[in-house]
MARSETOR-178064 format. One record per residue (C-alpha): residue in one letter; x, y, z. Coordinates in steps of 0.5 Angstrom, whole numbers, plus 500, padded with zeros to 3 digits. Each point is the difference from the previous one (the first is absolute). Layout:
AXYZ ...
This chain:
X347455898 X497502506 X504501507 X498494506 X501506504 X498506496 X503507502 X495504505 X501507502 X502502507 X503492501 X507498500 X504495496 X507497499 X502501494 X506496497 X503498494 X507497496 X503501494 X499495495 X504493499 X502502508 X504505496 X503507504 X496506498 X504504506 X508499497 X502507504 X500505505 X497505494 X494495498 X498499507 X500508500 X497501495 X494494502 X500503507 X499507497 X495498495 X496497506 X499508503 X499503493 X495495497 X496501506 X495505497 X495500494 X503504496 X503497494 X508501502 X506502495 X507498503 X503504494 X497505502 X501500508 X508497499 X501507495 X497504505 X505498506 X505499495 X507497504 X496499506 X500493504 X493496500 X501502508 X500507499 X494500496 X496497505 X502505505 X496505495 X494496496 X493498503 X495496496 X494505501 X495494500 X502492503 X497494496 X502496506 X503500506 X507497500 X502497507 X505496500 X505497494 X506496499 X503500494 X504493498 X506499494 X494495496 X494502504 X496505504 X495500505 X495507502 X495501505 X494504497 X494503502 X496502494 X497507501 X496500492 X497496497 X504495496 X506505503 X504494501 X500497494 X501507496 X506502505 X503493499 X499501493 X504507499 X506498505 X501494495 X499503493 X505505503 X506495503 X499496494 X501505495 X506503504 X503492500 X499499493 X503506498 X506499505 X501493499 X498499493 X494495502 X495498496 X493496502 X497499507 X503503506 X495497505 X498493502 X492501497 X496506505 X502502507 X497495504 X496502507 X497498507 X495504504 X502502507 X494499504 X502500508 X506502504 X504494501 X500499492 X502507500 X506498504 X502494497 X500504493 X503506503 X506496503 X501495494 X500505495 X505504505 X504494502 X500498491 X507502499 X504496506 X500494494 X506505497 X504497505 X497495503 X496495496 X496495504 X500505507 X491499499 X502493501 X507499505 X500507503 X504506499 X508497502 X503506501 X494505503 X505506500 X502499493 X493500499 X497506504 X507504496 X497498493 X493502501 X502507503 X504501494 X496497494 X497505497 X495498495 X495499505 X496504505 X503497506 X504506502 X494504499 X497496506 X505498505 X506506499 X498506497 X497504495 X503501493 X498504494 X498493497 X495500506 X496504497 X496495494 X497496507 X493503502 X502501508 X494503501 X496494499 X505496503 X495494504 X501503508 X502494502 X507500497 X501507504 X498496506 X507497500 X505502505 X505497495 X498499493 X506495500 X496496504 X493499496 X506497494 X501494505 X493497499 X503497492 X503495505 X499498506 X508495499 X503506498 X498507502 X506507499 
């Protein structure tokens, strides 16, 4: 079946999708790490083998590894992301033709095999194929940018999109210690993690901000950090 809105090369795309049932797909720091990890190393056309790659640095923790590998050639540009207990989100820039598919493609069939081993888990992991909206103009591309960051202030506070963010220094402390997304790369500071964003490619806008901080206040006008 054909996408509404097919994939095009040198386009931008947010990419989304859950665990099936609504069940978690991310029970531990581990599996996010392990995601996160499969996002900067799946980046290249080359067929990847993580029994391999895991022997080589045997002992050695995924934040290591990202201090030393580099995919030669990137499928997509990976701009933004959030990683939630049952779903994630994605900002993707597709660099090859079907990039992102085949990208997805390898991120998934090597975290599902590393959940079903772990959890003794059998059949679907995934609610169907990943799900995509084009980003076509500026300001969709700050809404995105903004919602995909501001994803995980549900953990604490559910209905903020709704009734606004009761407690906003509570809010701001979470979001500058949540660590599964790459709202710290943008806001605070570098991390080894920071290197699976394309930040080269990052839209010159974002980097016109004398606060990164501030472009996160347009998801809501009731309820900006």
């Amino acid at each position: 079946m054909l996408r509404k809105t097919p994939l095009i090369i040198g386009e931008t795309y947010h990419i989304y999708n859950r665990g099936a049932h609504k069940r978690n797909i991310y029970s531990s720091e581990e599996d996010y790490t392990r995601f996160m990890f499969l996002l900067f190393i799946a980046n290249d056309p080359a067929r990847l083998n993580m029994r391999d790659l895991l022997s080589k640095y045997r002992g050695r923790s995924f934040t290591e590894i990202f201090k030393e590998e580099k995919p030669k050639k990137s499928l997509v540009d990976v701009l933004a992301y959030s990683l939630m207990p049952n779903h994630f989100h994605l900002v993707l820039r597709q660099r090859t033709e079907q990039g992102i598919t085949f990208f997805l493609r390898k991120v998934m069939t090597g975290y599902s095999m590393y959940f079903n081993i772990k959890y003794s888990h059998s059949g679907v992991l995934l609610q169907g194929r990943f799900k995509s909206s084009h980003i076509n103009n500026e300001p969709y591309f700050r809404y995105i940018f903004s919602y995909v960051h501001l994803n995980p202030l549900s953990l604490i506070e559910p209905k903020w999109e709704k009734l606004g963010v009761k407690d906003r220094d509570a809010a701001r402390d979470f979001m500058r210690n949540y660590k599964y997304s790459s709202y710290q790369d943008y806001a605070y500071a570098r991390r080894p993690e920071s290197r699976l964003l394309a930040e080269i490619n990052i839209p010159e806008f974002l980097y016109r901000q004398n606060d990164l901080e501030n472009l996160f206040q347009s998801l809501t006008e009731d309820s900006p950090l």
